[in-house]
KOLLUMKE-194513 format. One line per 3 residues: number of its first residue (from 1); their letters; for each residue x, y, z of N, C-alpha, C, O. Coordinates in nm, 2 decimals, decimal comma, padded with zeros to 4 digits. Example, Ala and Ser with C-alpha at 12.3 -4.5 7.8 and 13.67 -1.06 7.14 Angstrom:
// residues 2
1	as	01,32/-00,57/00,78/01,23/-00,45/00,78/01,32/-00,33/00,78/01,42/-00,33/00,85 ~ 01,28/-00,22/00,71/01,37/-00,11/00,71/01,29/00,00/00,79/01,34/00,11/00,80
***
This chain:
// residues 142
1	xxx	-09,50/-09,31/-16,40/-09,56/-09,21/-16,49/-09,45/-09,11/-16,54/-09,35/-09,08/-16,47 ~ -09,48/-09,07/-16,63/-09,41/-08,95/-16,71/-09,47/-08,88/-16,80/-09,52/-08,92/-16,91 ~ -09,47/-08,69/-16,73/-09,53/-08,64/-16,85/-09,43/-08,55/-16,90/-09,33/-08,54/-16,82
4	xxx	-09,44/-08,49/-17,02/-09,37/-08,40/-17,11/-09,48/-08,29/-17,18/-09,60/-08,27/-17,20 ~ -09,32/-08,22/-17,19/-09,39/-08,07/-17,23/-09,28/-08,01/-17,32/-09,17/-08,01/-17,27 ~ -09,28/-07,98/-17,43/-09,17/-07,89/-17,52/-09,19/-07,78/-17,52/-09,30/-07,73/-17,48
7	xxx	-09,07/-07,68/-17,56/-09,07/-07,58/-17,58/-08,95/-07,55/-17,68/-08,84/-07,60/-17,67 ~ -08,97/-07,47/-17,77/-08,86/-07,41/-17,89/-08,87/-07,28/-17,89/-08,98/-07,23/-17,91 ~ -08,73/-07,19/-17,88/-08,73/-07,05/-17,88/-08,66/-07,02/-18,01/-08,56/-07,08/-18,03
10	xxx	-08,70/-06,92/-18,11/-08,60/-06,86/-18,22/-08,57/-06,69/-18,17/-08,64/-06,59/-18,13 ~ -08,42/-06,73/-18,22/-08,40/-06,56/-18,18/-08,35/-06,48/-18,02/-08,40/-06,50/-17,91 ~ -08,24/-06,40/-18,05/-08,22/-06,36/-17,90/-08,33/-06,36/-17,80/-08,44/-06,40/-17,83
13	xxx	-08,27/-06,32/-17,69/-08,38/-06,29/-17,55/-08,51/-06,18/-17,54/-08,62/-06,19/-17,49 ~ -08,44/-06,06/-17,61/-08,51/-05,97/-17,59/-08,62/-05,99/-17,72/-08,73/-05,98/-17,68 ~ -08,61/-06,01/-17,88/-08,64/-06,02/-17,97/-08,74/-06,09/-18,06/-08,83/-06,06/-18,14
16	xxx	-08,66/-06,26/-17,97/-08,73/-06,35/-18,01/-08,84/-06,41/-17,94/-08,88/-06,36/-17,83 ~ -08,90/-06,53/-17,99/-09,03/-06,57/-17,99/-09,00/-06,71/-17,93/-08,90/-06,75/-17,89 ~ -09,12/-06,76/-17,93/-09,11/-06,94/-17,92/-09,26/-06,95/-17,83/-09,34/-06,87/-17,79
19	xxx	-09,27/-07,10/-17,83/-09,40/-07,18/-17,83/-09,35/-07,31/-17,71/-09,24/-07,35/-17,66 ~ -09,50/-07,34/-17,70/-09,47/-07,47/-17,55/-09,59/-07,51/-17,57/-09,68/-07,44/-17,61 ~ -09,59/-07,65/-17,55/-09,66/-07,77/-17,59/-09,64/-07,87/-17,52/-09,54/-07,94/-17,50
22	xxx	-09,82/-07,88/-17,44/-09,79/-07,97/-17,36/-09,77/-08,11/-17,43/-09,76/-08,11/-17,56 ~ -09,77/-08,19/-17,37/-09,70/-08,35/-17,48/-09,88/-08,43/-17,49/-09,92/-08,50/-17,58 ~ -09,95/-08,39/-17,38/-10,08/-08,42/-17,39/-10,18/-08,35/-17,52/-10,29/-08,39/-17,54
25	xxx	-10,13/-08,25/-17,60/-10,22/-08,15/-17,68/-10,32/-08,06/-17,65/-10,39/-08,00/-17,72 ~ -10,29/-08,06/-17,48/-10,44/-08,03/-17,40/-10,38/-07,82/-17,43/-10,47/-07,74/-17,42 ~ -10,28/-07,78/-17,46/-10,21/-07,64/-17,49/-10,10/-07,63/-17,54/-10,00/-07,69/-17,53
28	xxx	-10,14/-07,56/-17,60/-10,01/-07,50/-17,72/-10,03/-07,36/-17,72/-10,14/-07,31/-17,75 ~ -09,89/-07,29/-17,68/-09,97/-07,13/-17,70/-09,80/-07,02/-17,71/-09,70/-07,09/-17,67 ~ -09,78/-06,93/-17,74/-09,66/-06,85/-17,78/-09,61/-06,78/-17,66/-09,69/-06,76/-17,57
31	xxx	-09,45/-06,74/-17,65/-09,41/-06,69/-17,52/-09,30/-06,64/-17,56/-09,22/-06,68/-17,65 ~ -09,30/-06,53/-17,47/-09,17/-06,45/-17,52/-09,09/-06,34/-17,43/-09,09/-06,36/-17,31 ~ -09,02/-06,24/-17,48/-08,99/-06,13/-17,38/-09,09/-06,07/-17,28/-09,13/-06,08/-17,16
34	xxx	-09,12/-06,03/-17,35/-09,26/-05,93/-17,36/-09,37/-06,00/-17,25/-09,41/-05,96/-17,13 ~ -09,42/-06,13/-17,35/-09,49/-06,20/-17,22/-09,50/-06,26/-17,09/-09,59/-06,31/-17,02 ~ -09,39/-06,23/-17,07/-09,30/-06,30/-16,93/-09,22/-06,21/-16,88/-09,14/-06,25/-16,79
37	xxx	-09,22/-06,03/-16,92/-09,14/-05,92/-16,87/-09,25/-05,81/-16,85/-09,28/-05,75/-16,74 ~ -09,30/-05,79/-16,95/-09,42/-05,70/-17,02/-09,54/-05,72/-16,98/-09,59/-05,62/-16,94 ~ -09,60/-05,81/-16,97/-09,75/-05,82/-16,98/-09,81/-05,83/-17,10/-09,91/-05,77/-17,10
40	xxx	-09,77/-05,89/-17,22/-09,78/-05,89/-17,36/-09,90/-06,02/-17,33/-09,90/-06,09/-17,23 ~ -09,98/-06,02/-17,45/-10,03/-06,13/-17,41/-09,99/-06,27/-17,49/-09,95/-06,27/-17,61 ~ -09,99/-06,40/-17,40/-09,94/-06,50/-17,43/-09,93/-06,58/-17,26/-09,99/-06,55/-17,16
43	xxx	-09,81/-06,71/-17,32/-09,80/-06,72/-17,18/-09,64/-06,73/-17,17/-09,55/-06,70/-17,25 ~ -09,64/-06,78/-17,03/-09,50/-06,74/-16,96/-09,46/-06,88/-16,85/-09,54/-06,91/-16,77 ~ -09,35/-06,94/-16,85/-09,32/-07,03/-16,75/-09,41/-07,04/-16,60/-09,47/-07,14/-16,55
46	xxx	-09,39/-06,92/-16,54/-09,41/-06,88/-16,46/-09,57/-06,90/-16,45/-09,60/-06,95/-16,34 ~ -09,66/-06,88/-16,53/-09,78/-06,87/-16,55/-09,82/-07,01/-16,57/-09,93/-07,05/-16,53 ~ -09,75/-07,08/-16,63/-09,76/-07,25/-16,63/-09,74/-07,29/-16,47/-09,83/-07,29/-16,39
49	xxx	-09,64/-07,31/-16,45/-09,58/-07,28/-16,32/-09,71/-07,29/-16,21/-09,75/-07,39/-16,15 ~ -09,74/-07,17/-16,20/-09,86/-07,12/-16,13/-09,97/-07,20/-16,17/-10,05/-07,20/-16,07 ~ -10,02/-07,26/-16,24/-10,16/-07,32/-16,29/-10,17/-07,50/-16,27/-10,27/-07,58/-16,26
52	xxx	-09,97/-07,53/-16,27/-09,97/-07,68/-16,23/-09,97/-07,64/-16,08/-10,02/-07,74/-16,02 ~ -09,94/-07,54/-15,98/-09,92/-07,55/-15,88/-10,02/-07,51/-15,79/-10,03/-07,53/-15,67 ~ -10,13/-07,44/-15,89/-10,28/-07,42/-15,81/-10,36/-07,54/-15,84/-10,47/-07,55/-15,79
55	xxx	-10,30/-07,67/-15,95/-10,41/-07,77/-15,97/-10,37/-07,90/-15,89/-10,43/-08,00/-15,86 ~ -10,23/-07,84/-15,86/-10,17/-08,00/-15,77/-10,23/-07,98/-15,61/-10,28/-08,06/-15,53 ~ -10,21/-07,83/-15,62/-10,28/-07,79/-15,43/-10,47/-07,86/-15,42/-10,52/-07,90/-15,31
58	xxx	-10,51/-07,85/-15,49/-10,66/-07,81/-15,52/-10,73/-07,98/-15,51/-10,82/-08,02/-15,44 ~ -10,63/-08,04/-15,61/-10,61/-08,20/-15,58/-10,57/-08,25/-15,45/-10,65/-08,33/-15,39 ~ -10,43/-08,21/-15,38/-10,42/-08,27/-15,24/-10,50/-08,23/-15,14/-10,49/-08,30/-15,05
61	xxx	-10,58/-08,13/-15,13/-10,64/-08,04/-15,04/-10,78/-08,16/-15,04/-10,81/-08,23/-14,94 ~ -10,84/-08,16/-15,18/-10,94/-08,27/-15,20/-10,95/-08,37/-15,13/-11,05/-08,40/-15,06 ~ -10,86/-08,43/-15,13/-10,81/-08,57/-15,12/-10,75/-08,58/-14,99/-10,73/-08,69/-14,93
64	xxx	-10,71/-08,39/-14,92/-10,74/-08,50/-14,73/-10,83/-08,42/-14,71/-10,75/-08,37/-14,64 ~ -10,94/-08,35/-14,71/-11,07/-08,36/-14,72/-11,16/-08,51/-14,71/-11,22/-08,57/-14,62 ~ -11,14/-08,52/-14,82/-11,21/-08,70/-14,86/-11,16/-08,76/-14,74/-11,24/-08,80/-14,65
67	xxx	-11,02/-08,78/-14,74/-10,94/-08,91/-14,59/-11,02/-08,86/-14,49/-11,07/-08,94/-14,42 ~ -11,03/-08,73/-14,46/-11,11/-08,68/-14,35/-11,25/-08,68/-14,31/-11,27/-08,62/-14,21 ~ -11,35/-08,73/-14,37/-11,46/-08,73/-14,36/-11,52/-08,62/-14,43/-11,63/-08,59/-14,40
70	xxx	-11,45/-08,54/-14,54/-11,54/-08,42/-14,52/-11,51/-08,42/-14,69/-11,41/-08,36/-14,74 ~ -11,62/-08,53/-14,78/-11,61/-08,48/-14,89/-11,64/-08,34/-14,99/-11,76/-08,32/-15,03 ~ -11,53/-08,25/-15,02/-11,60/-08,13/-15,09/-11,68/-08,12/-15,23/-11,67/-08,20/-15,33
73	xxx	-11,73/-08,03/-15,22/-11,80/-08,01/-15,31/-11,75/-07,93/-15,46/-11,78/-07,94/-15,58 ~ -11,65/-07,85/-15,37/-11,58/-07,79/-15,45/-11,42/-07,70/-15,39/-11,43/-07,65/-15,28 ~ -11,31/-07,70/-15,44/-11,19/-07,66/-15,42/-11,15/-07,56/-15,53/-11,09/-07,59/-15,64
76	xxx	-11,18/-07,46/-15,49/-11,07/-07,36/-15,62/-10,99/-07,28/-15,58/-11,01/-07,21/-15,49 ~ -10,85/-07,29/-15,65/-10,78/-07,23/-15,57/-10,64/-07,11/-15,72/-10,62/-07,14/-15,84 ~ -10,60/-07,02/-15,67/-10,55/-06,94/-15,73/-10,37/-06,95/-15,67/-10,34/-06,96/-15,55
79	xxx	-10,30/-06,94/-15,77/-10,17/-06,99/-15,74/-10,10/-06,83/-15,78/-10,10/-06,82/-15,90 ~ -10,05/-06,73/-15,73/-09,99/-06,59/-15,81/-09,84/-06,59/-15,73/-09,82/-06,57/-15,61 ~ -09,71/-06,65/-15,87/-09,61/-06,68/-15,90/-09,54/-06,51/-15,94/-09,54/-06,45/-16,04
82	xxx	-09,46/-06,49/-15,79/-09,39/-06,37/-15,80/-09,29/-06,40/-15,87/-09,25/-06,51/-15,86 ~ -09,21/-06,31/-15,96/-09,07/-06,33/-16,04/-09,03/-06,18/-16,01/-09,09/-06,09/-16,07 ~ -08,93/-06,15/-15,93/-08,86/-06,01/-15,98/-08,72/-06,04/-15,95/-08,67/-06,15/-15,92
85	xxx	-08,67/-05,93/-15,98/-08,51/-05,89/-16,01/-08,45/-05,98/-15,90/-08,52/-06,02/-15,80 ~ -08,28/-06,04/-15,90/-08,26/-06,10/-15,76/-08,13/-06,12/-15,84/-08,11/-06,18/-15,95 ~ -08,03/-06,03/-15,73/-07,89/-05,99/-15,81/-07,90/-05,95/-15,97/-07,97/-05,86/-16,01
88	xxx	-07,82/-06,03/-16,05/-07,83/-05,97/-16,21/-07,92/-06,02/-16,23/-07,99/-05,93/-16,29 ~ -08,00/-06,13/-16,22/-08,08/-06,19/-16,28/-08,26/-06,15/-16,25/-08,31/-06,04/-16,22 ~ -08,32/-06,27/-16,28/-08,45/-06,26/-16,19/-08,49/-06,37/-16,16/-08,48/-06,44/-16,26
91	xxx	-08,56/-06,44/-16,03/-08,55/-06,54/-15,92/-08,74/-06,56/-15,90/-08,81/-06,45/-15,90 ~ -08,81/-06,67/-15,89/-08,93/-06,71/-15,84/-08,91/-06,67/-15,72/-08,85/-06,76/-15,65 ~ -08,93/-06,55/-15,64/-08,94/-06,52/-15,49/-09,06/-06,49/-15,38/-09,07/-06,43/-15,27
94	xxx	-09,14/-06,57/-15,46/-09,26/-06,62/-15,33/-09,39/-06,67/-15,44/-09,40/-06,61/-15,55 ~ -09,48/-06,78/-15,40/-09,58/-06,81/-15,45/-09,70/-06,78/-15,40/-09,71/-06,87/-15,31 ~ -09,80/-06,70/-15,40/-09,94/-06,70/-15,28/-10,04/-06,82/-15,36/-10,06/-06,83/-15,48
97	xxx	-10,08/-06,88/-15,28/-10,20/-06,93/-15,29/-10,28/-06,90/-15,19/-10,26/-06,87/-15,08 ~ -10,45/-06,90/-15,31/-10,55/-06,84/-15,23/-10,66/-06,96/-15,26/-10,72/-06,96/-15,37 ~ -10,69/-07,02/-15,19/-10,80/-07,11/-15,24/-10,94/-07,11/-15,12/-10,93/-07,07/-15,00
100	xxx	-11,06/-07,16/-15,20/-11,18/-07,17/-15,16/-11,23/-07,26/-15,17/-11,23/-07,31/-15,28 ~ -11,30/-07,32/-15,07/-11,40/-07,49/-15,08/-11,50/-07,45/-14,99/-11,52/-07,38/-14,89 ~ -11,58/-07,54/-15,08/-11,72/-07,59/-15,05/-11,75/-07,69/-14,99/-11,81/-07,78/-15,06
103	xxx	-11,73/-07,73/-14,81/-11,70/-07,87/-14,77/-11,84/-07,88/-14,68/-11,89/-07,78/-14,62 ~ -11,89/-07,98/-14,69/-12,00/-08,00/-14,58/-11,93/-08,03/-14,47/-11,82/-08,09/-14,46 ~ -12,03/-07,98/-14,34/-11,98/-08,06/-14,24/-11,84/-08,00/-14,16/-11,83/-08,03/-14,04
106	xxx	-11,75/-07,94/-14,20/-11,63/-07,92/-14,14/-11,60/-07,80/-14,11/-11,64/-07,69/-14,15 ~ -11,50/-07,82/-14,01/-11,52/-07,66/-13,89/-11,37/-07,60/-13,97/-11,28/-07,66/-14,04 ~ -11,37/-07,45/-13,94/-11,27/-07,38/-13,99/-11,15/-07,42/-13,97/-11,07/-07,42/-14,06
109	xxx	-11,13/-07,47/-13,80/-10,99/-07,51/-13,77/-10,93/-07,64/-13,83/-10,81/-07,65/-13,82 ~ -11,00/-07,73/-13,89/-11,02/-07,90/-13,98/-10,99/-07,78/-14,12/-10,89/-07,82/-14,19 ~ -11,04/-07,69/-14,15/-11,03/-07,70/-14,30/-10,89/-07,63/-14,28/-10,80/-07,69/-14,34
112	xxx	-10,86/-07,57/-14,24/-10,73/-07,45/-14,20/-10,59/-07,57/-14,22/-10,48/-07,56/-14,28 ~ -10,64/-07,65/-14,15/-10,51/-07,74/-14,07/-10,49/-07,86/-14,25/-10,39/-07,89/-14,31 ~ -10,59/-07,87/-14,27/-10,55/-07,99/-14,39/-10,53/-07,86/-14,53/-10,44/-07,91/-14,60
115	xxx	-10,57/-07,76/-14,58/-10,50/-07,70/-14,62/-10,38/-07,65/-14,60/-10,33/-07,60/-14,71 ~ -10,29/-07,63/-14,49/-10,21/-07,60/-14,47/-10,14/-07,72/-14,50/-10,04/-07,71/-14,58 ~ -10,17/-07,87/-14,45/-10,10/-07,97/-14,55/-10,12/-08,00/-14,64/-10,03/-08,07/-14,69
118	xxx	-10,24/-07,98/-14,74/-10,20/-07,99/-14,89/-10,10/-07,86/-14,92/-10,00/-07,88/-14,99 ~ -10,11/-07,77/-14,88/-09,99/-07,67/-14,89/-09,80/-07,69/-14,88/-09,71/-07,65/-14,95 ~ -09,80/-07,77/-14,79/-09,67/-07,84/-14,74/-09,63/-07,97/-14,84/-09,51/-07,99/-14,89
121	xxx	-09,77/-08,04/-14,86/-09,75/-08,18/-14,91/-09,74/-08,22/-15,02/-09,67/-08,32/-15,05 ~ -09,84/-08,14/-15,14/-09,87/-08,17/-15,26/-09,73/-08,16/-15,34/-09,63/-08,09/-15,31 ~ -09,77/-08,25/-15,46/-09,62/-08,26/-15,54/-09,53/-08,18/-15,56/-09,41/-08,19/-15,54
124	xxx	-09,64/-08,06/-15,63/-09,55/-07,93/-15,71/-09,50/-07,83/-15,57/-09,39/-07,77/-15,58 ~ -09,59/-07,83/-15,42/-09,52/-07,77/-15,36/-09,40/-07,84/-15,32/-09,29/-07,77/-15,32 ~ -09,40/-07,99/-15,28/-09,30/-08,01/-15,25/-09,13/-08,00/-15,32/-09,03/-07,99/-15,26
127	xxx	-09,17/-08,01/-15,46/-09,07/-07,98/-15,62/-09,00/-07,80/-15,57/-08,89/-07,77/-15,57 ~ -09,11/-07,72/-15,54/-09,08/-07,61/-15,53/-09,05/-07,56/-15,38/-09,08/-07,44/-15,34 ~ -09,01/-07,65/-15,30/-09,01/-07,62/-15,13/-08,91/-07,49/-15,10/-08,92/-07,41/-15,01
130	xxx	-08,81/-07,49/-15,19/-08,70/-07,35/-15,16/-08,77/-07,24/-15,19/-08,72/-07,14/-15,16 ~ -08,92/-07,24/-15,25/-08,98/-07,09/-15,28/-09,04/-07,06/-15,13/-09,06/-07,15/-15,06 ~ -09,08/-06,95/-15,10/-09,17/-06,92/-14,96/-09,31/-06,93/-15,04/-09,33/-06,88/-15,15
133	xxx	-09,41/-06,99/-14,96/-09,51/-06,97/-15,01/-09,62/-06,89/-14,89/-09,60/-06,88/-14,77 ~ -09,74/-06,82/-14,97/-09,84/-06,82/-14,84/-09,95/-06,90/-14,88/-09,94/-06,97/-14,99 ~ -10,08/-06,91/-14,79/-10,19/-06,93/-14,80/-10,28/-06,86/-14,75/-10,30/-06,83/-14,63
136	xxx	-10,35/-06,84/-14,85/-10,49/-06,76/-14,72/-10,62/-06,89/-14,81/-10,63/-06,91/-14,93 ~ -10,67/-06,95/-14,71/-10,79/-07,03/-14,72/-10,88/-06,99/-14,65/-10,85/-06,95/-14,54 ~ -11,04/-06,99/-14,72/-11,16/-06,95/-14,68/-11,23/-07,07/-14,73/-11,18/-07,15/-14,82
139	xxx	-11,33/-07,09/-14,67/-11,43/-07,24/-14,71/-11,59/-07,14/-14,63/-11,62/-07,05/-14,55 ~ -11,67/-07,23/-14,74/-11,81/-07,26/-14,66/-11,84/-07,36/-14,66/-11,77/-07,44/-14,73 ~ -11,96/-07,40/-14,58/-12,02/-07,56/-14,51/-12,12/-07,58/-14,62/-12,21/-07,67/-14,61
142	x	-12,12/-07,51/-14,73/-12,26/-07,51/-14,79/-12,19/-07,66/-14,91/-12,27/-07,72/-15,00
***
């Protein structure tokens, strides 16, 4: 498999503009200083970043759930992708994930322990293993 994603910037760093496009059509949307320094609205690497890496966790978490007897009902999970200063530059310097499921059947220490390996396991974490990550996981049996 192979997916793709473009991106084209016009114009210095601080000034200019540019756009990202997934290669699926599924988003297209503008990015810039501002949006990725500022809080401008738009989006920002990092904010991509953060949304493949709350859907890749959310996915493996599922899926040893399932191996485990304990199909969920539901997994949502929130990925918040720190960026600050680090020497001259600025550095991805910790990712939290916070996610929630809806599992029948399964005791806190089972949901705790297989979240902690979709945490370790899933793709994007594994791509991104030099970042620190946390987790805080909550579940109900409902």
């Amino acid at each position: 498999m192979e997916r793709t994603a473009a991106a084209q910037w016009t114009g210095d760093l601080r000034s200019g503009t540019g756009s990202i496009r997934l290669g699926s059509g599924a988003f297209e949307g503008p990015y810039s200083f501002k949006t990725r320094f500022e809080m401008a609205p738009g989006t920002n690497p990092e904010e991509l970043l953060g949304a493949a890496h709350a859907a890749c966790f959310s996915m493996a978490l599922s899926a040893g759930l399932a191996k485990a007897g304990h199909s969920p009902k539901k997994v949502e999970t929130t990925a918040k992708v720190q960026l600050e200063k680090v020497g001259e530059g600025f550095g991805i310097t910790r990712i939290d994930l916070t996610t929630h499921g809806e599992v029948p059947g399964i005791t806190e220490a089972e949901f705790l322990t297989l979240a902690e390996g979709a945490k370790v396991n899933c793709i994007v974490s594994r791509a991104l293993a030099s970042v620190p990550m946390t987790l805080q996981a909550t579940f109900t049996a409902g």
